[in-house]
C-alpha positions as CSV (number, residue, x, y, z in Angstrom):
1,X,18.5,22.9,-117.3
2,X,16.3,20.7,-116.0
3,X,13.5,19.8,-118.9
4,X,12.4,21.7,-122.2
5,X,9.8,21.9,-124.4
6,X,11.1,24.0,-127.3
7,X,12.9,27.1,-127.5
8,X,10.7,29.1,-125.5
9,X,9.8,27.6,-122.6
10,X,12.4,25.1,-119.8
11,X,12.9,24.1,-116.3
12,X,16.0,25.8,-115.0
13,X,17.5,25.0,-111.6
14,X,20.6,26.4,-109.5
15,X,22.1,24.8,-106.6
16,X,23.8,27.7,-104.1
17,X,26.0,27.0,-101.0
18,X,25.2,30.3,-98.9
19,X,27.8,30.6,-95.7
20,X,27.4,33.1,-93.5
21,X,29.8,34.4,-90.8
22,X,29.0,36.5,-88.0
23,X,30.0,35.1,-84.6
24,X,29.7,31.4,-85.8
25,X,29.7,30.5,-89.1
26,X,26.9,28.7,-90.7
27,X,26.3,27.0,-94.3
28,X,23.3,25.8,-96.2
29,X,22.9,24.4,-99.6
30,X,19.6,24.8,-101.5
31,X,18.3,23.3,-104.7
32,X,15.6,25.8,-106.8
33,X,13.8,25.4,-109.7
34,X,11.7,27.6,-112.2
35,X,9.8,27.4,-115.2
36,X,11.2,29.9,-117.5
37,X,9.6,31.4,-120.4
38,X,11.1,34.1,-122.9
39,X,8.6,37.0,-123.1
40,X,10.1,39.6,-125.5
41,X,13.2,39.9,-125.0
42,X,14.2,38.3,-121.8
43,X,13.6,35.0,-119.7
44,X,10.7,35.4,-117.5
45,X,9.2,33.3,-114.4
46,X,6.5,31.1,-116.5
47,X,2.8,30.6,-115.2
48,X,1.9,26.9,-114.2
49,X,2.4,24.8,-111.4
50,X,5.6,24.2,-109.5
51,X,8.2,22.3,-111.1
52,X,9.4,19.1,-109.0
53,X,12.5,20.4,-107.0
54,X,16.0,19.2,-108.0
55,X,18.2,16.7,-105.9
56,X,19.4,18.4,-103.0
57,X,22.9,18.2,-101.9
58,X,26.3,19.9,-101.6
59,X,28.1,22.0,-104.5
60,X,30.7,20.4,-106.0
61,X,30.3,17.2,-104.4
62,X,30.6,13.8,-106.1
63,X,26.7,13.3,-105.4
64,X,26.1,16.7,-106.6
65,X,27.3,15.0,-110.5
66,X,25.8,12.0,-110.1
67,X,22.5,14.0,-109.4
68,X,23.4,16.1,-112.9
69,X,24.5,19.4,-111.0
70,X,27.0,20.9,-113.1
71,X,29.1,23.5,-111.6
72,X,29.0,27.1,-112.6
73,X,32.2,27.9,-115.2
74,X,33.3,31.5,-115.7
75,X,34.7,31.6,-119.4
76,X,35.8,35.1,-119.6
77,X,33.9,35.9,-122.6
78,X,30.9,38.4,-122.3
């Protein structure tokens, strides 16, 4: 999460390494960020300008950190 102002309304960004194999194999990394609102009962694209992007950079990278990335943990709850 990138910013917040309250419970119902934040910034939210992912950072995604996307490889793709066909003949070659290429690879991308790409920073996004939302505003997110909760609507009901869900988290929702909120109206208003563009959020600044996030740092981009490589997943899992020592730059990626130092930028505040956090990778993605799978906890096994759910």
């Amino acid at each position: 999460m990138k910013g917040s102002d309250g419970d119902g309304w934040h910034v939210v960004c992912v950072l995604v390494e996307i490889t793709y194999t066909f003949r070659d194999q290429a690879r991308l990394a790409y920073g996004h960020c939302e505003r997110m609102t909760w609507q009901e009962d869900g988290w929702v694209i909120g109206a208003g300008a563009h959020p600044v992007p996030g740092p981009s950079t490589w997943p899992g990278t020592e730059l990626a950190s130092s930028a505040g990335w956090l990778a993605w943990a799978e906890t096994g709850q759910g």
